[in-house]
mmCIF entry with sequence, helices, sheets and N, C-alpha, C, O atoms, coordinates in Angstrom:
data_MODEL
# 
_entry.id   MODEL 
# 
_entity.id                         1 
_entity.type                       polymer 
_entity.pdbx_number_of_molecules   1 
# 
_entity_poly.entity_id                      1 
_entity_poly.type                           'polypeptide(L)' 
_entity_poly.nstd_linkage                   no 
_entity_poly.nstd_monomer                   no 
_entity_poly.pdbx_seq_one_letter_code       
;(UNK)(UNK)(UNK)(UNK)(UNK)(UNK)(UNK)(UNK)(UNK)(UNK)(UNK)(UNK)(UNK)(UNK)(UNK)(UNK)
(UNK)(UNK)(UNK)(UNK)(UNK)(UNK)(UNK)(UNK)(UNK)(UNK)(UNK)(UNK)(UNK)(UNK)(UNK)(UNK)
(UNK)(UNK)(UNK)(UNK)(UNK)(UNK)(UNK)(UNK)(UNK)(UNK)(UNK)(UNK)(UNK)(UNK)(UNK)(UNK)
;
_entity_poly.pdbx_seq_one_letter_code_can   XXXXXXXXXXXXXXXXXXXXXXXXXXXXXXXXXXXXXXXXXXXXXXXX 
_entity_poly.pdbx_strand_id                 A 
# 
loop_
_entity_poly_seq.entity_id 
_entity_poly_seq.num 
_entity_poly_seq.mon_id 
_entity_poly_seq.hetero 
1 1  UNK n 
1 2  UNK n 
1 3  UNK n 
1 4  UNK n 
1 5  UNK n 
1 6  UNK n 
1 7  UNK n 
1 8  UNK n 
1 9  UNK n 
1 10 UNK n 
1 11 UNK n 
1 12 UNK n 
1 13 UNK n 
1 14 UNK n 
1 15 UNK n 
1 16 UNK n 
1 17 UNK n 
1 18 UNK n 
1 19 UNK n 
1 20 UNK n 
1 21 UNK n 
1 22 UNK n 
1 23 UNK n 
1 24 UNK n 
1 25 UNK n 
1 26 UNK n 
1 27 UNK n 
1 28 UNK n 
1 29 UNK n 
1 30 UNK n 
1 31 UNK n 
1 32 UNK n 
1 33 UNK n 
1 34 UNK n 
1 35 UNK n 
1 36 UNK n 
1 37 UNK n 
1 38 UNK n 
1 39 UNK n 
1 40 UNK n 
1 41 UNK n 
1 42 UNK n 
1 43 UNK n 
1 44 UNK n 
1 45 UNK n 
1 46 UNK n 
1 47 UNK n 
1 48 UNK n 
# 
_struct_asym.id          A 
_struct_asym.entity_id   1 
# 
loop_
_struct_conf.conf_type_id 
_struct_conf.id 
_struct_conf.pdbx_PDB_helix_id 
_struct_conf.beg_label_comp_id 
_struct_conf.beg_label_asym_id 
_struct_conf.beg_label_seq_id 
_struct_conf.pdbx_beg_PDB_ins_code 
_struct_conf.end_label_comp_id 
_struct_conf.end_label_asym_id 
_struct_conf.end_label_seq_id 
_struct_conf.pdbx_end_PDB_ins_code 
_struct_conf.beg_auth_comp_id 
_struct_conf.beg_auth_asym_id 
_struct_conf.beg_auth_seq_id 
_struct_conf.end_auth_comp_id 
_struct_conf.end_auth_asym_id 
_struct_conf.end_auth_seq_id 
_struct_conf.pdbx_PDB_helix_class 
_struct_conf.details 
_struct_conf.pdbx_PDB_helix_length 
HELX_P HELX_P1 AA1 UNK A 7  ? UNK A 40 ? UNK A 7  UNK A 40 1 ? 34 
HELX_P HELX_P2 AA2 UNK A 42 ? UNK A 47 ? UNK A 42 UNK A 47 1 ? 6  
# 
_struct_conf_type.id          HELX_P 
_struct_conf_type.criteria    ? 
_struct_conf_type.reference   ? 
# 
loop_
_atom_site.group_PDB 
_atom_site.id 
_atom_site.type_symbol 
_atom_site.label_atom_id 
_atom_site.label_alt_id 
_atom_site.label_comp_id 
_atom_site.label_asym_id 
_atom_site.label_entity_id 
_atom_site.label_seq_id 
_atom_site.pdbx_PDB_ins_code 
_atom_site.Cartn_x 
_atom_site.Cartn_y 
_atom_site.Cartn_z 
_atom_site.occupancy 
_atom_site.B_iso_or_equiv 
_atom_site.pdbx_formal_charge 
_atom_site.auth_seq_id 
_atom_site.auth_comp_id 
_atom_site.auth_asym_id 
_atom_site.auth_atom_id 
_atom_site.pdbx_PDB_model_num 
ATOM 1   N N  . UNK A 1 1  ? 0.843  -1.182 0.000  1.00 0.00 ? 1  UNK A N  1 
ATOM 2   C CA . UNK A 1 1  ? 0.000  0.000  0.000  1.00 0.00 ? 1  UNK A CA 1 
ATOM 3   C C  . UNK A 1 1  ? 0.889  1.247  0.000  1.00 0.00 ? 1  UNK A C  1 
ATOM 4   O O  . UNK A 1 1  ? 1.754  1.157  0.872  1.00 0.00 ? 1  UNK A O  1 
ATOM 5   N N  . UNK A 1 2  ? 0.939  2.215  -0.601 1.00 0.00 ? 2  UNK A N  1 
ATOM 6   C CA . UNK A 1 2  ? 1.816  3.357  -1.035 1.00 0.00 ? 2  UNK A CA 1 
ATOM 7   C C  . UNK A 1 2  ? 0.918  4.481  0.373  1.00 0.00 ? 2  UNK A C  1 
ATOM 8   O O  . UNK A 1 2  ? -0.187 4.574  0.908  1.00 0.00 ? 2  UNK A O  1 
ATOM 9   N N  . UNK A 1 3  ? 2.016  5.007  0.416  1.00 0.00 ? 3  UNK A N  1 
ATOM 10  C CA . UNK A 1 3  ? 2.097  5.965  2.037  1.00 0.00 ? 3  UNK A CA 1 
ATOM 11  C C  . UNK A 1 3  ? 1.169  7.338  1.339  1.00 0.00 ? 3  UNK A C  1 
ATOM 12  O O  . UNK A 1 3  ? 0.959  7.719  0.187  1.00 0.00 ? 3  UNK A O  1 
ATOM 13  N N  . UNK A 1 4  ? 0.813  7.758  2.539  1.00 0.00 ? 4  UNK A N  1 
ATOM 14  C CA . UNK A 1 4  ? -0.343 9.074  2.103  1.00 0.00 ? 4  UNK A CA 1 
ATOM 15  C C  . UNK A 1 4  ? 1.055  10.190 2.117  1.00 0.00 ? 4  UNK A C  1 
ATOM 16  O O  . UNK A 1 4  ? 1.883  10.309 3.020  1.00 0.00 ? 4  UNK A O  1 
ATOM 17  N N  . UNK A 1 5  ? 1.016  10.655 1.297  1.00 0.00 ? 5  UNK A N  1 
ATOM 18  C CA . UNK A 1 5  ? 2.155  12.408 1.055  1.00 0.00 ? 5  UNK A CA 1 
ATOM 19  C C  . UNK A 1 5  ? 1.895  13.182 2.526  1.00 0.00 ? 5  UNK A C  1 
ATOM 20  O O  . UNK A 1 5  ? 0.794  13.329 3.057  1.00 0.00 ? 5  UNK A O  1 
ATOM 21  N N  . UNK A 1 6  ? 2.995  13.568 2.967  1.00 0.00 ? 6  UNK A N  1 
ATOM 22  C CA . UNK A 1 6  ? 3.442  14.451 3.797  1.00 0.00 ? 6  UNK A CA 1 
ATOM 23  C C  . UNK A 1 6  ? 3.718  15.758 3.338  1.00 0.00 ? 6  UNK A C  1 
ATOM 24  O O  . UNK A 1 6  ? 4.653  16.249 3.971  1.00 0.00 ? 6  UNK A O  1 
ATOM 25  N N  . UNK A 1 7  ? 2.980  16.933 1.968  1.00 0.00 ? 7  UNK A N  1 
ATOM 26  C CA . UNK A 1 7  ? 3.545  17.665 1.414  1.00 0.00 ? 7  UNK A CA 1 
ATOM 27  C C  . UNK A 1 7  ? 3.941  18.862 2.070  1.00 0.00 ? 7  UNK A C  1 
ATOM 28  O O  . UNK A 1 7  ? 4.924  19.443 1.608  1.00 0.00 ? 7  UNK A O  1 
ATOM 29  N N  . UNK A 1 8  ? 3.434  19.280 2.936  1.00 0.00 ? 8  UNK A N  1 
ATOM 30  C CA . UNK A 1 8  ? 4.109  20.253 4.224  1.00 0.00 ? 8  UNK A CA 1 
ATOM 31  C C  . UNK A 1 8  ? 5.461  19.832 4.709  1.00 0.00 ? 8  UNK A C  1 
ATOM 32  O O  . UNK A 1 8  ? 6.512  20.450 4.541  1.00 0.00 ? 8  UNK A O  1 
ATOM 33  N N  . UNK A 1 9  ? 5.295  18.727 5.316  1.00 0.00 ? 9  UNK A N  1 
ATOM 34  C CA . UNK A 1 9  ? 6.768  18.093 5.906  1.00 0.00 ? 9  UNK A CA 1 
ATOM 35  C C  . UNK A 1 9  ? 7.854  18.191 4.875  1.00 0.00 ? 9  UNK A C  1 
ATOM 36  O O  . UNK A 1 9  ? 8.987  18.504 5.240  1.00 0.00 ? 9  UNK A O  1 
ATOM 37  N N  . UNK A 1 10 ? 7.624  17.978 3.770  1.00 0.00 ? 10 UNK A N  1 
ATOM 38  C CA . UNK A 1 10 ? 8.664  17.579 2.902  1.00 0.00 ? 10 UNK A CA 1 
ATOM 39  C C  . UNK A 1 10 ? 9.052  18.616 2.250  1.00 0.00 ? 10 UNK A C  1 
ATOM 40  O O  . UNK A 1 10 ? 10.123 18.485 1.658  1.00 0.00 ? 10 UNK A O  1 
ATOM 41  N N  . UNK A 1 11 ? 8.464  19.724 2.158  1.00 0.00 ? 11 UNK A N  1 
ATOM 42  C CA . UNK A 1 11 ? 8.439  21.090 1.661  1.00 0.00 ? 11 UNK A CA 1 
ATOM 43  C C  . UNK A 1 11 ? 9.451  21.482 2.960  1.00 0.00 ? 11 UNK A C  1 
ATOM 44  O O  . UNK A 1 11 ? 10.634 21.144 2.968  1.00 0.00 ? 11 UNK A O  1 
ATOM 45  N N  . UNK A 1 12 ? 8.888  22.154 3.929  1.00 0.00 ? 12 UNK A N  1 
ATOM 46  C CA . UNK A 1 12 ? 9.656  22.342 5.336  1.00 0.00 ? 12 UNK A CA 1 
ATOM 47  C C  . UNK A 1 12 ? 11.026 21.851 5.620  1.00 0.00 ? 12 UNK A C  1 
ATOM 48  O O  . UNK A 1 12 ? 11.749 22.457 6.412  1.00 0.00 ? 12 UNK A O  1 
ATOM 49  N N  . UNK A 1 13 ? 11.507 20.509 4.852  1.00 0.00 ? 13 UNK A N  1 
ATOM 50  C CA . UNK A 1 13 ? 12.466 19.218 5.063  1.00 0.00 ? 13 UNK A CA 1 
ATOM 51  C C  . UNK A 1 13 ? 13.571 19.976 4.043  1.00 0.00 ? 13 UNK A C  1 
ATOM 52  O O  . UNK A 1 13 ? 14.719 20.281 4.365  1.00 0.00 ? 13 UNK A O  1 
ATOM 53  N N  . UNK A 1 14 ? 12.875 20.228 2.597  1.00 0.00 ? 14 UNK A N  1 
ATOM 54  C CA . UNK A 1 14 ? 13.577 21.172 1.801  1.00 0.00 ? 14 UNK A CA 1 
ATOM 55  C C  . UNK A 1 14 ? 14.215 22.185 1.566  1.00 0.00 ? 14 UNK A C  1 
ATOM 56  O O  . UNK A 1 14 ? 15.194 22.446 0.867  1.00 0.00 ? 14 UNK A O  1 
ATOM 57  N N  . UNK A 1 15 ? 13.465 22.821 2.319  1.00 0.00 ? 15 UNK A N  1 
ATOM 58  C CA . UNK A 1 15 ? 13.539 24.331 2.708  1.00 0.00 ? 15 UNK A CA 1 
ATOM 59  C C  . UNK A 1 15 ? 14.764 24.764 3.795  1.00 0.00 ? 15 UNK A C  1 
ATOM 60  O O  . UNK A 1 15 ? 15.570 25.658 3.537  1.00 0.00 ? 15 UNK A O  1 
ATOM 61  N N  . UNK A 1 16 ? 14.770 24.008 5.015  1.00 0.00 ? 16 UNK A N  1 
ATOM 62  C CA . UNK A 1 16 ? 15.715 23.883 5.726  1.00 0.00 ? 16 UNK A CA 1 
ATOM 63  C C  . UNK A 1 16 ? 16.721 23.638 5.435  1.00 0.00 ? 16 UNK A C  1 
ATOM 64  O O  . UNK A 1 16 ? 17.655 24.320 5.857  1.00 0.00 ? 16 UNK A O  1 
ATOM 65  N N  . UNK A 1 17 ? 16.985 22.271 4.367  1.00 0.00 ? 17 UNK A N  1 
ATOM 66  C CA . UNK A 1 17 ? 18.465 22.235 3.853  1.00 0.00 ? 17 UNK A CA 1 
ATOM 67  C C  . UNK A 1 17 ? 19.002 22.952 2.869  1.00 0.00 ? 17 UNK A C  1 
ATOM 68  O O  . UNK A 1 17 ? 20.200 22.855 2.602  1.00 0.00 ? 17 UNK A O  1 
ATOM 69  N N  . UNK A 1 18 ? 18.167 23.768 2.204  1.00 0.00 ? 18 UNK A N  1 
ATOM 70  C CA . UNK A 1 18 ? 18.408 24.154 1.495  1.00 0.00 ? 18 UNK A CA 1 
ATOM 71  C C  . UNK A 1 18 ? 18.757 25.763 2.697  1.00 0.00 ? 18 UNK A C  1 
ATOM 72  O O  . UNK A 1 18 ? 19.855 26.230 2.393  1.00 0.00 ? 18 UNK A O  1 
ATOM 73  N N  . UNK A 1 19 ? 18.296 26.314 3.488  1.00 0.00 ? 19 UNK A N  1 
ATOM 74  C CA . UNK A 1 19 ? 19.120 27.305 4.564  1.00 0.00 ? 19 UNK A CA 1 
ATOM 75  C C  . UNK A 1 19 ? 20.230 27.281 4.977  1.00 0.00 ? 19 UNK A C  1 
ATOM 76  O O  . UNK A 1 19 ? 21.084 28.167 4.996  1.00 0.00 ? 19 UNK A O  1 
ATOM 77  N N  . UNK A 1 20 ? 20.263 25.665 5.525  1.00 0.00 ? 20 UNK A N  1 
ATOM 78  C CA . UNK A 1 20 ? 21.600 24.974 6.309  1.00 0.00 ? 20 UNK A CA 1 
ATOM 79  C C  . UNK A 1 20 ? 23.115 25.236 4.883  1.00 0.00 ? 20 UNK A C  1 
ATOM 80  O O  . UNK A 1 20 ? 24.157 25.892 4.876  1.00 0.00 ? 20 UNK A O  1 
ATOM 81  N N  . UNK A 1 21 ? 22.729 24.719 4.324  1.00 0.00 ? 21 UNK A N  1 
ATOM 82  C CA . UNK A 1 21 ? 23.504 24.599 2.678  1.00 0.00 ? 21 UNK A CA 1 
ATOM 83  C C  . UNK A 1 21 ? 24.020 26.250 2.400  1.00 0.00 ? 21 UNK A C  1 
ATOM 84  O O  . UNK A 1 21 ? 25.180 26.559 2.126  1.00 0.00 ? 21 UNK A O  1 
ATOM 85  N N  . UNK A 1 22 ? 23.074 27.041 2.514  1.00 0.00 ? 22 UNK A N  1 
ATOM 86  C CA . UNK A 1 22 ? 23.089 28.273 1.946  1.00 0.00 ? 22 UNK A CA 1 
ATOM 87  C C  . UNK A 1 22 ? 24.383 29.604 3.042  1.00 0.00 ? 22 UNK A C  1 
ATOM 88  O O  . UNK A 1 22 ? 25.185 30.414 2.579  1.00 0.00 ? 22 UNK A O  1 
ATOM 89  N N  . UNK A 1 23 ? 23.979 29.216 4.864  1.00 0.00 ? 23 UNK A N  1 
ATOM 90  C CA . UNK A 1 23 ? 24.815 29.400 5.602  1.00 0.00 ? 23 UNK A CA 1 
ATOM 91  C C  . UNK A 1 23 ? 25.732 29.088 5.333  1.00 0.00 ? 23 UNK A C  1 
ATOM 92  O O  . UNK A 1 23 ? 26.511 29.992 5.032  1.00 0.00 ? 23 UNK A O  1 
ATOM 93  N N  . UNK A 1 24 ? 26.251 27.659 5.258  1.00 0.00 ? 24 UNK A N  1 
ATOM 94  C CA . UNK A 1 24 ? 27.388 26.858 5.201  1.00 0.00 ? 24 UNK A CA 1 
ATOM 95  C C  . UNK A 1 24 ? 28.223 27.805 3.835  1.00 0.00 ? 24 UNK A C  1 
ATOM 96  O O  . UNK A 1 24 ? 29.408 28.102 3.985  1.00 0.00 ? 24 UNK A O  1 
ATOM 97  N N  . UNK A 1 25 ? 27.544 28.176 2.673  1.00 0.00 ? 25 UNK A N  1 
ATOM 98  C CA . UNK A 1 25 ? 28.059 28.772 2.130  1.00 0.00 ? 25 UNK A CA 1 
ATOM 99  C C  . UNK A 1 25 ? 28.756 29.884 2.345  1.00 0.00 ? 25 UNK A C  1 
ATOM 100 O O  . UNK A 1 25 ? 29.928 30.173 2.108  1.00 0.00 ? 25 UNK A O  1 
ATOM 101 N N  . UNK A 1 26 ? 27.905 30.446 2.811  1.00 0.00 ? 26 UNK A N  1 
ATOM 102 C CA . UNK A 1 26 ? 27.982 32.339 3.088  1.00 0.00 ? 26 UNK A CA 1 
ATOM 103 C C  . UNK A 1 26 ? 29.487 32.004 4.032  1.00 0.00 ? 26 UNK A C  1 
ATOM 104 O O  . UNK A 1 26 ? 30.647 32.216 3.680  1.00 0.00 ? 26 UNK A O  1 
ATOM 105 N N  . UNK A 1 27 ? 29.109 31.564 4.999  1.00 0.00 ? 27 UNK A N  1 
ATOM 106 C CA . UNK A 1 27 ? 30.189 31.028 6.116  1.00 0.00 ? 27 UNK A CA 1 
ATOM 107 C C  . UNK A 1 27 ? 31.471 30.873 5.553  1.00 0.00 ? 27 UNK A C  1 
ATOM 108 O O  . UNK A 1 27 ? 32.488 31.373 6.033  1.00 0.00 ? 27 UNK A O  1 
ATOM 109 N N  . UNK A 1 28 ? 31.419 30.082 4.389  1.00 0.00 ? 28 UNK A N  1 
ATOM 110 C CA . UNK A 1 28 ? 33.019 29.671 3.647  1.00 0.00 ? 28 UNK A CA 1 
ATOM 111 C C  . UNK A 1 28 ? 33.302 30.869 2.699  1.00 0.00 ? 28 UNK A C  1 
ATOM 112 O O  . UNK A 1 28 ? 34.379 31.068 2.137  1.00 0.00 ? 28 UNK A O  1 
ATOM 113 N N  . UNK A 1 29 ? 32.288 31.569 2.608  1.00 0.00 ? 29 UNK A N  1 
ATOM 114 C CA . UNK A 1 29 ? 32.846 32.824 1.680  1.00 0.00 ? 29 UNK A CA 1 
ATOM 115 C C  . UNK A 1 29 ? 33.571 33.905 2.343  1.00 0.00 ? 29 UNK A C  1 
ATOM 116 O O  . UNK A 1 29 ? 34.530 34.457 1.804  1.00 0.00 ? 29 UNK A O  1 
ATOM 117 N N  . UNK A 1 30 ? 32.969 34.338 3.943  1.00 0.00 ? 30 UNK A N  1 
ATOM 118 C CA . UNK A 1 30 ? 33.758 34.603 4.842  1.00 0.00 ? 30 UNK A CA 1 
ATOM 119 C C  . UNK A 1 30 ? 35.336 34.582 5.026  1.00 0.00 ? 30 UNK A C  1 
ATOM 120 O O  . UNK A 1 30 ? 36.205 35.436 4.846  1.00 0.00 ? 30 UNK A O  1 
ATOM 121 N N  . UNK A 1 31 ? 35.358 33.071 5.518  1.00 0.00 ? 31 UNK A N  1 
ATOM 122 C CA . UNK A 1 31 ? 37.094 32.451 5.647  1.00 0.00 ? 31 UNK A CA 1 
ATOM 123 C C  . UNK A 1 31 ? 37.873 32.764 4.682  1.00 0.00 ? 31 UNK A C  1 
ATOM 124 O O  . UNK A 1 31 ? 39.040 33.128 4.829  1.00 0.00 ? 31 UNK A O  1 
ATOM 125 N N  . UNK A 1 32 ? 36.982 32.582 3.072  1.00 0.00 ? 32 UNK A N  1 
ATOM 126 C CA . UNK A 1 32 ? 37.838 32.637 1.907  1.00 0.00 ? 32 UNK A CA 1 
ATOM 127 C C  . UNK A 1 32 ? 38.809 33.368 1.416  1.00 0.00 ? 32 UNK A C  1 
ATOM 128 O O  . UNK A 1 32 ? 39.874 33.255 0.809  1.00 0.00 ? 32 UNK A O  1 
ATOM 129 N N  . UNK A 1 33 ? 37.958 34.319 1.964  1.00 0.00 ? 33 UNK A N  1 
ATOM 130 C CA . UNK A 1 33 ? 39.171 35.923 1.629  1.00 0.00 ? 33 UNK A CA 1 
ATOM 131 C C  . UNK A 1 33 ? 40.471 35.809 2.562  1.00 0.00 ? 33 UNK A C  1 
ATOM 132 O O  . UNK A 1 33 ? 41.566 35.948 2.017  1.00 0.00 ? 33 UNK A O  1 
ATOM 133 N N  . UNK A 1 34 ? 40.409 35.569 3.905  1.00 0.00 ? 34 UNK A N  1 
ATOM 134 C CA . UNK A 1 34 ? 41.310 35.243 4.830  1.00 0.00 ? 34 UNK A CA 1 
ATOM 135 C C  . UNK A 1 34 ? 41.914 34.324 4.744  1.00 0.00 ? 34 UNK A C  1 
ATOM 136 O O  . UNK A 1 34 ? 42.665 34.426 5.715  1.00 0.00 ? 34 UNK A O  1 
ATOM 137 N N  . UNK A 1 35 ? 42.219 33.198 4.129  1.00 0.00 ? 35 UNK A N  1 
ATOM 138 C CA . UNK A 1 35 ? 42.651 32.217 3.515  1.00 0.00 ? 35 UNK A CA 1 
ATOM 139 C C  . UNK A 1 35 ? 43.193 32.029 2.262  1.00 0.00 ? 35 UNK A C  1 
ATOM 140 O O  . UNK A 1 35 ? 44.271 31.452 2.112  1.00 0.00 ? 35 UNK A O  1 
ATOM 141 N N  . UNK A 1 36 ? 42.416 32.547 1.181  1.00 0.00 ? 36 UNK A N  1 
ATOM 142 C CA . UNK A 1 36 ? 42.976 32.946 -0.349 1.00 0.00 ? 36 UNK A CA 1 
ATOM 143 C C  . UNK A 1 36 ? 44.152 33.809 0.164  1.00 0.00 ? 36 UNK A C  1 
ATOM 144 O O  . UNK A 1 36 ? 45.254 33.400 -0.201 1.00 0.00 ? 36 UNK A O  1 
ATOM 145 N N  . UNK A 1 37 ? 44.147 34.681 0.770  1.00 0.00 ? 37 UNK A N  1 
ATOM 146 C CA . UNK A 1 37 ? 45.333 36.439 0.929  1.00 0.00 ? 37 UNK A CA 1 
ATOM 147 C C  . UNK A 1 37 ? 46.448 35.415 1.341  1.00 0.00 ? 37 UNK A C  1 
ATOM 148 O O  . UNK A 1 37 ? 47.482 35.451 0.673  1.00 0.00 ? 37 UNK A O  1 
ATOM 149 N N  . UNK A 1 38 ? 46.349 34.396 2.487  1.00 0.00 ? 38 UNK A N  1 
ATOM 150 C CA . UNK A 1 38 ? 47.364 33.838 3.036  1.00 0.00 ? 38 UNK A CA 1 
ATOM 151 C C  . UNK A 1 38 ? 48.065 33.168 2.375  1.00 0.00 ? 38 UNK A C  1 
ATOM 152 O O  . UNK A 1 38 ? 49.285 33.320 2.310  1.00 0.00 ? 38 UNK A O  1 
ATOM 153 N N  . UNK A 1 39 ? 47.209 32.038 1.577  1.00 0.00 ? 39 UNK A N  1 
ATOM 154 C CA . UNK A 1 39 ? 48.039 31.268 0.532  1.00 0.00 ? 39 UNK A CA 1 
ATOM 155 C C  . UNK A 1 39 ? 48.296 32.055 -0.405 1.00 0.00 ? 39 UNK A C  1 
ATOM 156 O O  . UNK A 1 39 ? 49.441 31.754 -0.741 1.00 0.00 ? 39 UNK A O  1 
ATOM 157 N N  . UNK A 1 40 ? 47.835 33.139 -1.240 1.00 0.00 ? 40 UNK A N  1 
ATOM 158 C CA . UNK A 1 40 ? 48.651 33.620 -2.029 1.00 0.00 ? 40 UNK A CA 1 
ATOM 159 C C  . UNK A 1 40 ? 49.563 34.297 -2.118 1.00 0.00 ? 40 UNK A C  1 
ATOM 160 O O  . UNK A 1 40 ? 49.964 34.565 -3.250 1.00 0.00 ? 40 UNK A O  1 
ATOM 161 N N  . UNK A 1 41 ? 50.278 34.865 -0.898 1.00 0.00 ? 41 UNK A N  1 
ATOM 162 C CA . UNK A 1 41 ? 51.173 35.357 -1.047 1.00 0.00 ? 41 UNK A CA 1 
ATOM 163 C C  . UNK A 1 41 ? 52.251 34.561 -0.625 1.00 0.00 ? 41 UNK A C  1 
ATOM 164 O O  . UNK A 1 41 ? 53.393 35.018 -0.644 1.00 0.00 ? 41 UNK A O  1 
ATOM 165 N N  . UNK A 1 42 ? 51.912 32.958 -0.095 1.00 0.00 ? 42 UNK A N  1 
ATOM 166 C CA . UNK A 1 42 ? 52.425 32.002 0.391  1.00 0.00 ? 42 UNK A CA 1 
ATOM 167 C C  . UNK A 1 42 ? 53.452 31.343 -0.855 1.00 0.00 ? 42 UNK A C  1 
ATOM 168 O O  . UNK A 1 42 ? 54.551 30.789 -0.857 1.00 0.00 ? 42 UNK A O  1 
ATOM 169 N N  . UNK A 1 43 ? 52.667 31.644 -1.665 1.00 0.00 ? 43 UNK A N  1 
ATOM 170 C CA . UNK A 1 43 ? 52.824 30.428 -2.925 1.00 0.00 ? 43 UNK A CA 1 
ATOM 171 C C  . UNK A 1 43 ? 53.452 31.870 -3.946 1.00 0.00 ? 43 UNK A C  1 
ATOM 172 O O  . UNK A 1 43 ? 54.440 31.677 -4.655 1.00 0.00 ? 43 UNK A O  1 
ATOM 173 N N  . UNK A 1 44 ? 53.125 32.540 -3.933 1.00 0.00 ? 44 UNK A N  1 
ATOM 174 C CA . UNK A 1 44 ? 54.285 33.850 -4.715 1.00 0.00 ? 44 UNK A CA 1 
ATOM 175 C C  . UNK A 1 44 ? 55.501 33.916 -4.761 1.00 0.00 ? 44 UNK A C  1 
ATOM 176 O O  . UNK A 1 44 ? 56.346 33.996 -5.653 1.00 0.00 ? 44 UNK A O  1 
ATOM 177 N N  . UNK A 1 45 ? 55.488 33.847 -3.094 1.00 0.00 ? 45 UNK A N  1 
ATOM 178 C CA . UNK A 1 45 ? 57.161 34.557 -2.852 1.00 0.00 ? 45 UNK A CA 1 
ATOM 179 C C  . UNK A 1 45 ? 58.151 33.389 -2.992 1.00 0.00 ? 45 UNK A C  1 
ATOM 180 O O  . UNK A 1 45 ? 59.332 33.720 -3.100 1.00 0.00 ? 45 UNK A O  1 
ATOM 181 N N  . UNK A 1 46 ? 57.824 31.902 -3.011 1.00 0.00 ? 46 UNK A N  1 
ATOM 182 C CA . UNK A 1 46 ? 59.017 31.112 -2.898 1.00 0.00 ? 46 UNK A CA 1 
ATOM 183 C C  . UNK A 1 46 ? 59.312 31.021 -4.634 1.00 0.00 ? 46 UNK A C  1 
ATOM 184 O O  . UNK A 1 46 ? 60.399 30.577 -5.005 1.00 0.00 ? 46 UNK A O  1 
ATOM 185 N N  . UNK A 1 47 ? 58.325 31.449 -5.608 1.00 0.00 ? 47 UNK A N  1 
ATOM 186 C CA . UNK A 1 47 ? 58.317 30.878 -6.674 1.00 0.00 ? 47 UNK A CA 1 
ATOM 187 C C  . UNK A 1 47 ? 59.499 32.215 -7.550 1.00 0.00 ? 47 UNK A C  1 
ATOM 188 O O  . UNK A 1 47 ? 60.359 32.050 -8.415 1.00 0.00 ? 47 UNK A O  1 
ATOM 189 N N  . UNK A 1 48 ? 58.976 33.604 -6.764 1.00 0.00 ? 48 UNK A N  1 
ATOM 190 C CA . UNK A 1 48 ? 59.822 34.476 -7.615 1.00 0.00 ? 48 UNK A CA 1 
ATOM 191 C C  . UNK A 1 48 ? 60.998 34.699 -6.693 1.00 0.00 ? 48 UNK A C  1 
ATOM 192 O O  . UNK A 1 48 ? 61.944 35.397 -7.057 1.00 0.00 ? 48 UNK A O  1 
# 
């Protein structure tokens, strides 16, 4: 017998990871700049 739809729940279920996902982003875009600056001038100076 096939289950009755939960379409609220699963909408809600979506929605959330798709927030969680979206933070997680923003979050690493943050670090990035502080991290890109470090390694690149990391990886510059031994090469010239």
């Amino acid at each position: 017998m096939a289950r009755k739809p939960n379409y609220d729940f699963e909408r809600n279920e979506r929605e959330r990871l798709k927030k969680l996902k979206k933070a997680e982003r923003a979050e690493t875009k943050v670090k990035q700049p502080e991290a890109g600056a470090e390694s690149t001038d990391s990886d510059k100076s031994p090469t010239e």
